[in-house]
N, C-alpha and C positions, 0 to 999 in steps of 0.2 A: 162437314164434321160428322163422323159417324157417331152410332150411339153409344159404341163400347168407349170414346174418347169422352164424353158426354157424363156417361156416368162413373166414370172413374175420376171425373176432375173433381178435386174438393170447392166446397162453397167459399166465403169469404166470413171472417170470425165476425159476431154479430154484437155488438155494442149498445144499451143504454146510456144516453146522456141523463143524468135528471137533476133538477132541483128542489130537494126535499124544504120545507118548513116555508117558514113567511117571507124568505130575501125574495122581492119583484125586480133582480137585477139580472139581465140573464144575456147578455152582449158576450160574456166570455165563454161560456156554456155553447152556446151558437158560433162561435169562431172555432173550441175545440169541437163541436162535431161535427162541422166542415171540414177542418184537418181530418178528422178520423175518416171520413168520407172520400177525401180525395184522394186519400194512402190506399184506399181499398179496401176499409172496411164497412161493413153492411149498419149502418147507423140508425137508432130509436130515439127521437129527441123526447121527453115529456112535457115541457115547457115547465113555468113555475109555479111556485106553492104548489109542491105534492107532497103527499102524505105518504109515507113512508108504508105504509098497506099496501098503497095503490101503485109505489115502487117496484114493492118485491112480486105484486100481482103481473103486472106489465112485463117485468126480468123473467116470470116463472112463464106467460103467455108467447112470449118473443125467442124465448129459449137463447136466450141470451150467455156470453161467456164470460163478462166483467160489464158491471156497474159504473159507473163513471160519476161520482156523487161533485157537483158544484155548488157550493157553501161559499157565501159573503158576511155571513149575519153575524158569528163569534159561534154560533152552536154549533161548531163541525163536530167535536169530541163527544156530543150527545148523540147528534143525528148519524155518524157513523156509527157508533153502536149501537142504534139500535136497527140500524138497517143491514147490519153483518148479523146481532142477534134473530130478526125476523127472516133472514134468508135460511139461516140457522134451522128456524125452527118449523120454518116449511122447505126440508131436508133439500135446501139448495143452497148449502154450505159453500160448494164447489164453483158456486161462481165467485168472481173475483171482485172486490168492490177497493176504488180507489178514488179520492179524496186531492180535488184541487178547489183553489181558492185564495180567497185571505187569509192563511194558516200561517202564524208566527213560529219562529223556527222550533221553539219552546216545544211545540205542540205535535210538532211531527211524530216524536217517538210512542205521544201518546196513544196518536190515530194507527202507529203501528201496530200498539200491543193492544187496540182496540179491537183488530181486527183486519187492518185496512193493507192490502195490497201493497200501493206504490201510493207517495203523497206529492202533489202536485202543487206549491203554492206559486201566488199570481207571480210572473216574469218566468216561470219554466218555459225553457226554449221549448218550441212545438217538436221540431223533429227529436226532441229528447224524449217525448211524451209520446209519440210514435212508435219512436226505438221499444218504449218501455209497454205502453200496452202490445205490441207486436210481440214480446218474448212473455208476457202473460196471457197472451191467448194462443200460443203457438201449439196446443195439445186440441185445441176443437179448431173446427173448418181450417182452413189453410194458412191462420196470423194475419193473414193479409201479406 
C-alpha cells in the first residue's frame, strides 16, 4: 500500500459507550459495543457508575462522534440532559448523544426534545441500531 492510498483512506467513526449514574448493570452496554465494534466502528467502553463530567471529559479526550448513553435505573430523562447540557457547555454540542435502555415508550419523545439523537429502548434490533448510529456518524471518519 503506498502512502498517498494511506492517507487518503478515512478512519473509522469513534464511538463512546457509557454508563452514567448508579445502574451496576452493564451486560447490554457490552453486547452493544461489541456490535458497534464488529460493524467497524472504533469503540470507547467506560464501564459503570460514571459521572457525567467524567463522560463529556472522555467524549471531549477520545474525540469522539456520538455518545451512546446506557440507562437501566428510571433516570434516563435526567441523565441525558444533563449530559447533552455538559457537552453543551464544553462547546461539544456537535456530538451526538443517544439513549438505550429500559426506556418506556412514554419517554422517548421526552429524551428527544431533551436533546437525544436516536432512542434505543431494550429489544432494539442491533443491526437497527447499526443502521442508525452509521447514518449519525456518517459526517466524521468514514460511518463505518
Amino acid at each position: 500500500m503506498t502512502t498517498d492510498s494511506v492517507s487518503t483512506r478515512t478512519q473509522p467513526a469513534r464511538v463512546l459507550v457509557a454508563k452514567p449514574g448508579l445502574d451496576g448493570h452493564d451486560r447490554g452496554a457490552k453486547i452493544v459495543a461489541r456490535t458497534l465494534r464488529d460493524a467497524g466502528f472504533e469503540v470507547i467502553y467506560t464501564g459503570i457508575r460514571q459521572r457525567i463530567e467524567d463522560i463529556v471529559s472522555i467524549a471531549l479526550q477520545e474525540d469522539v462522534s456520538l455518545v451512546g448513553l446506557s440507562i437501566l435505573s428510571g433516570a434516563h430523562v435526567a441523565l441525558t440532559t444533563r449530559t447533552v447540557d455538559a457537552l453543551r457547555a464544553a462547546d461539544a454540542g456537535d456530538i451526538a448523544v443517544v439513549v438505550g435502555g429500559t426506556i418506556p415508550e412514554s419517554d422517548v419523545q421526552k429524551l428527544l426534545d431533551a436533546g437525544a439523537a436516536a432512542v434505543f429502548p431494550t429489544g432494539t434490533p442491533l443491526d437497527m441500531l447499526v443502521r442508525d448510529v452509521r447514518a449519525l456518524t456518517a459526517t466524521s471518519g468514514d460511518g463505518s
